[in-house]
ROTINU-840577 format. One line per 8 residues: number of its first residue (from 1); their letters; for each residue x, y, z of N, C-alpha, C. Coordinates in steps of 0.1 Angstrom, whole numbers, plus 5000, padded with zeros to 4 digits. Layout:
! ROTINU-840577
NUM) a) X:Y:Z:X:Y:Z:X:Y:Z; ... $
***
This chain:
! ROTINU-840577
1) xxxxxxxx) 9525:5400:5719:9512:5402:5712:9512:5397:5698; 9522:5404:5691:9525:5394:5680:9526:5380:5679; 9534:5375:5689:9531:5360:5686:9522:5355:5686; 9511:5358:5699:9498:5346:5698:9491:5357:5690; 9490:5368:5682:9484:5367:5672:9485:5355:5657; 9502:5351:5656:9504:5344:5649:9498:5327:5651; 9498:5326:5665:9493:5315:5665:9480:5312:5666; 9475:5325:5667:9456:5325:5665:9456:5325:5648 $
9) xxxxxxxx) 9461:5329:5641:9459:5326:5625:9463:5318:5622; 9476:5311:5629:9480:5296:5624:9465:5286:5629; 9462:5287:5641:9448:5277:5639:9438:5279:5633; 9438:5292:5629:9426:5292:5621:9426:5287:5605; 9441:5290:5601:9440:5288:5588:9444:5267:5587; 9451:5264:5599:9450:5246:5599:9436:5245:5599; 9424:5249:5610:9414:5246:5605:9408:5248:5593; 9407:5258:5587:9402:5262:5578:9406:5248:5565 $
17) xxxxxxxx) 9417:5246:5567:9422:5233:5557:9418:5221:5563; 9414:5216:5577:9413:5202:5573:9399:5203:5575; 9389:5213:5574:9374:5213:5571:9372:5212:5559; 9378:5214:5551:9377:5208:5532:9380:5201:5528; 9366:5195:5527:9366:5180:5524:9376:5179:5507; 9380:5171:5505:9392:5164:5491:9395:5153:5492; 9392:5143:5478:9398:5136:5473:9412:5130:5484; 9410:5120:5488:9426:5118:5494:9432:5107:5482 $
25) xxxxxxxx) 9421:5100:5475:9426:5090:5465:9423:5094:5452; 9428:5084:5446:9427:5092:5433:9418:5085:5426; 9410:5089:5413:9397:5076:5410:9401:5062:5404; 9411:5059:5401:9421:5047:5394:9421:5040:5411; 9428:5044:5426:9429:5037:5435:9414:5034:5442; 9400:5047:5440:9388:5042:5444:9386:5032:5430; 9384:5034:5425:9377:5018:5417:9384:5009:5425; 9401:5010:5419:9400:4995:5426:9398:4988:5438 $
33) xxxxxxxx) 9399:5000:5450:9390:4998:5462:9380:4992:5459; 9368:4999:5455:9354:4993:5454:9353:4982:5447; 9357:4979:5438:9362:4968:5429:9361:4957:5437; 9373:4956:5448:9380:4947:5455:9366:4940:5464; 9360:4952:5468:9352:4950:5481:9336:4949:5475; 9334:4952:5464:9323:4944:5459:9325:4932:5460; 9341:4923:5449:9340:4907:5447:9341:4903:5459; 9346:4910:5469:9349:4902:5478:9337:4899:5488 $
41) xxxxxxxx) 9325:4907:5486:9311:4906:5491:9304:4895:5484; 9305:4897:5474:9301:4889:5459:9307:4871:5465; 9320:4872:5470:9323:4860:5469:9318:4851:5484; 9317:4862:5494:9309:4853:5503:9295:4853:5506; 9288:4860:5494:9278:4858:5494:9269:4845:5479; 9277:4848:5476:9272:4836:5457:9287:4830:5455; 9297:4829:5462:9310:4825:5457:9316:4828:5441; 9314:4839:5437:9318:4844:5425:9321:4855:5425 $
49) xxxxxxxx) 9336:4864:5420:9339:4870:5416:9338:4877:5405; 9326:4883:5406:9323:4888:5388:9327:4902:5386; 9330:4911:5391:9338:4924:5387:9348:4929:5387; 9353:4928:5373:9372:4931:5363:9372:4940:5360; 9357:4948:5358:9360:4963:5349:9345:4971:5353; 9346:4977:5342:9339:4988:5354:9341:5005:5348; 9334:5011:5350:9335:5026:5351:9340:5029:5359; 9351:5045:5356:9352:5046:5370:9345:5053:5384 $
57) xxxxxxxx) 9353:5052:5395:9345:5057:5405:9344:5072:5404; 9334:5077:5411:9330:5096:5403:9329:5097:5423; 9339:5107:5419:9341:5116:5434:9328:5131:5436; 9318:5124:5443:9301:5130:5442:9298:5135:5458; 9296:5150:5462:9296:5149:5475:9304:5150:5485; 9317:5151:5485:9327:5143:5494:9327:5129:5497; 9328:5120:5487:9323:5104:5487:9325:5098:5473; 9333:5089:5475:9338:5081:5461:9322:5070:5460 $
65) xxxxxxxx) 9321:5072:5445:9309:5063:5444:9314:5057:5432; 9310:5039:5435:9312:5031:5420:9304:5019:5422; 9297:5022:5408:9284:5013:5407:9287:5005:5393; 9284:4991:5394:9288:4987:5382:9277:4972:5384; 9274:4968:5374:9265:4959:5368:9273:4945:5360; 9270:4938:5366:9275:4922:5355:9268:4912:5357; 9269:4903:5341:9259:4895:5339:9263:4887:5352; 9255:4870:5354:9252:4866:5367:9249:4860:5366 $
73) xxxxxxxx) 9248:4843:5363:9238:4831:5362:9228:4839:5354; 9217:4835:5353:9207:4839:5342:9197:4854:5346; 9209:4863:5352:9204:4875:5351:9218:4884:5355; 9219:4897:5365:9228:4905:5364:9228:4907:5380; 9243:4909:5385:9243:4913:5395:9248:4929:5399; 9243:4935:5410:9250:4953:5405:9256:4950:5421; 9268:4963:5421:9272:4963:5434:9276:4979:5431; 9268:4984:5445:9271:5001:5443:9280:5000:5461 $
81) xxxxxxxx) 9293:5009:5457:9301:5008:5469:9308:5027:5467; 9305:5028:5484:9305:5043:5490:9319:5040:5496; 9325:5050:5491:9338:5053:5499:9340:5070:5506; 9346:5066:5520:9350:5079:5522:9362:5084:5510; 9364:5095:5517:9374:5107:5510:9388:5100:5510; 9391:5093:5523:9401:5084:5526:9401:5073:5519; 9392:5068:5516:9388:5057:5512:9385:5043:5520; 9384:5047:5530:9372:5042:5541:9363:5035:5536 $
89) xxxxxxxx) 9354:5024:5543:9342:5020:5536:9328:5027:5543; 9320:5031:5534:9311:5033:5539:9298:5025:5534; 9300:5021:5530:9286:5010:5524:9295:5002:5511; 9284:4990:5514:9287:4981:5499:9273:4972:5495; 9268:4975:5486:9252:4968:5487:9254:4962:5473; 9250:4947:5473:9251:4940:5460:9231:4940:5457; 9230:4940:5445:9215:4932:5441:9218:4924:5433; 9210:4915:5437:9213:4906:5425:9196:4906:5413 $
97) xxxxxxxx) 9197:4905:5401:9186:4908:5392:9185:4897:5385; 9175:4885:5387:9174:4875:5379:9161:4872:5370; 9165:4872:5361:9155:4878:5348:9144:4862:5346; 9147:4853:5355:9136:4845:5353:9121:4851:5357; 9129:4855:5369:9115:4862:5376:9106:4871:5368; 9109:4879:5363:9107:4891:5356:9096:4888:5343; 9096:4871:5341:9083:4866:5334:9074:4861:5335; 9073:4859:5354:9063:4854:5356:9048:4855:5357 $
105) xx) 9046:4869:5354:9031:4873:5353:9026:4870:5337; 9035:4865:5332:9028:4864:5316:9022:4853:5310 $
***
């Protein structure tokens, strides 16, 4: 009776731990995740690598997020990239903002 009591609280308290969600990375190794997999979106999309720096990524939710902005030919390009907890990819979306446009109703 004692034993599989012990082993009814051993599973419950394993689950209880891998249901909480945590950080598996640290925010130094998500940037430079996100970092990596922005330029490298960036590079087969416009063949340029434009992001060296950056804020870092803010662990929001259970989900690494790092969003960062750089100039771009004659405007700015942003790339906001979702990481799991693992650091998994869950999204990577570039815009690109070109400020010619942005005069043309005048």
């Amino acid at each position: 009776m004692k034993t599989s009591l012990i082993v009814v609280l051993a599973f419950i308290l394993v689950g209880c731990e891998s249901s909480r969600q945590s950080a598996l990375l640290t925010s130094q190794q998500a940037t430079t995740a996100a970092m990596r997999l922005a330029n490298d979106k960036a590079s087969a999309l416009y063949q340029h690598q434009p992001f060296a720096d950056g804020q870092p990524a803010q662990f929001v939710a259970g989900h690494w997020l790092w969003v960062a902005r750089q100039g771009f030919g004659s405007g700015d390009i942003q790339a906001t990239v979702e990481l799991a907890a693992d650091g998994s990819t869950n999204k990577v979306d570039l815009q690109l903002f070109d400020s010619k446009n942005i005069f043309r109703g005048f």
